[in-house]
N, C-alpha and C positions, 0 to 999 in steps of 0.2 A: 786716804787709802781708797782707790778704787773698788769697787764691787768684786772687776776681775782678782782682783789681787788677794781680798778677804775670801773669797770663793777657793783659791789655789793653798792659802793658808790653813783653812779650814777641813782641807781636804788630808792635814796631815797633823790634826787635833789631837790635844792628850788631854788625857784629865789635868794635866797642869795649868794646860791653857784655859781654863776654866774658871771661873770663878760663881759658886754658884749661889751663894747670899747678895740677891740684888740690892742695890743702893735703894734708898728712897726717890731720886728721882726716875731712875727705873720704874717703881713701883707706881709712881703717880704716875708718866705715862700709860701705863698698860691699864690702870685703872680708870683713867681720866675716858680711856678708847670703849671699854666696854661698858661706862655709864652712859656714855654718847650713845653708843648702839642700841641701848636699851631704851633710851629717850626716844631714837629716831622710830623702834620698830615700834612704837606705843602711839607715836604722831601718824604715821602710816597709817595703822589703823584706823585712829581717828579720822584721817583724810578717808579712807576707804567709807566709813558709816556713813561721812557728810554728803560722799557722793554717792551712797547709794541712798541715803536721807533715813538710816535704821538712828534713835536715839541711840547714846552711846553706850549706855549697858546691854541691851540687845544686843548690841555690838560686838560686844568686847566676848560675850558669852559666841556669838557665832564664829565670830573671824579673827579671836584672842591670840588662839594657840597658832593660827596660821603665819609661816615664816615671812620676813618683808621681803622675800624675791617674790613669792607669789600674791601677797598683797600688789606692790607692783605690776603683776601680768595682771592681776584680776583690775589694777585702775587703767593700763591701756585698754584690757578689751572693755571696758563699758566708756570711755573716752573714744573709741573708736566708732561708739553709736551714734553719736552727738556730729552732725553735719559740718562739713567745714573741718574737722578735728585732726587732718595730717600734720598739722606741723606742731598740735598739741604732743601727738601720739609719738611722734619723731623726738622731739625734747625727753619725753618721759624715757626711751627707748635707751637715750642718749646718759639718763640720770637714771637709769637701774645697770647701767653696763659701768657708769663709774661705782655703782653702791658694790655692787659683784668685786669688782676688783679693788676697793678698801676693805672687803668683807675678807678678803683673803688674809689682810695682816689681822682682823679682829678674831679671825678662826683660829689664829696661831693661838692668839691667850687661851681661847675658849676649850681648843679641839687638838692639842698637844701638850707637851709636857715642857714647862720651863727647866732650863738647864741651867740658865744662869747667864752673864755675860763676858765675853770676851773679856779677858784679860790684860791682852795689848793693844785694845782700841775701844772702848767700855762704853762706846757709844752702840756697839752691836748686844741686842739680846739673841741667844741661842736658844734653840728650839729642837727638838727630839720627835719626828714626827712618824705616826705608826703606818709606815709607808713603804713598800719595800725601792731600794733604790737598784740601778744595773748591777752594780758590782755586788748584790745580794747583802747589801746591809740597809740597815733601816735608815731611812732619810733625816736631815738634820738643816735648817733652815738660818740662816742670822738675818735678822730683822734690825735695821739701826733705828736708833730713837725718832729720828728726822721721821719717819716713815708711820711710828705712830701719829707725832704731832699733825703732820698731813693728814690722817683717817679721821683721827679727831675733828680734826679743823671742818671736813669735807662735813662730816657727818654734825658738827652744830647748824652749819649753814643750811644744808640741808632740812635738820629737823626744822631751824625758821622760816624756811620754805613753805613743806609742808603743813606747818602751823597757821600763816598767815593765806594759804590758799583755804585750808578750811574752816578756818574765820571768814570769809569772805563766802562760803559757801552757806556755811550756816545762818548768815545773814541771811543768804539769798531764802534760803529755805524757810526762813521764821517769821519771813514779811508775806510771804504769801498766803 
């Protein structure tokens, strides 16, 4: 089923078409997505201390609570100080516009209400979100399973990224 076509079906929803006791693998996707993201914003951070060289509890206590979009802004602008550093600052640019747009299916777990999954295609989760839409009803979203698996996936590679950049940093920092 195409996107168009669940979108056209969706549009003329009953509570029949519902089903709102998720399966387990349901549940492991959506859970599997916002363990990642928790992992990643935690790595972040740490990449953030290493390059700013704060130990990591000073760290954690300064720039904890701070969201990873703007952890992100805060590592291009001090990556942008660093001579030479366009095509660092363009990559990074490039890898918080992807985190922005998998942060959008992780917002659905996080920042709406699960409804449950489609019924006649149970690869879609439904989503209820507190949104108003044109035709003055509140907005309602289907997220297919494939689409966690991707955010997932995005966000382990990721967090080994910025793991092994600030292993390498911390090196750099403990030798001198």
């Amino acid at each position: 089923m195409t996107d168009r076509s669940i979108e056209q079906r969706l549009s003329s929803l009953t509570e029949d078409d519902i089903v709102e006791e998720l399966q387990q693998h349901h549940r492991d996707a959506l859970l599997d997505l916002v363990l990642v993201w928790g992992a990643l914003d935690g790595a972040l951070g740490i990449l953030l201390a290493d390059v700013v060289g704060l130990p990591l509890a000073i760290a954690a206590e300064k720039i904890g609570a701070i969201p990873s979009w703007k952890k992100f802004d805060e590592l291009i602008k001090l990556i942008k100080t660093y001579p030479d550093s366009e095509t660092v600052v363009k990559k990074l640019k490039r890898i918080k516009k992807t985190y922005e747009k998998y942060s959008g299916v992780r917002n659905q777990i996080a920042h709406s209400k699960c409804l449950g999954y489609y019924k006649h295609d149970p690869q879609y989760v439904l989503f209820a979100k507190f949104e108003k839409t044109a035709n003055d009803q509140l907005a309602m979203d289907c997220i297919p399973l494939q689409q966690f698996a991707i955010a997932t996936r995005w966000g382990q590679e990721m967090h080994g990224f910025a793991m092994q950049i600030s292993s390498l940093l911390y090196e750099n920092n403990t030798e001198i």
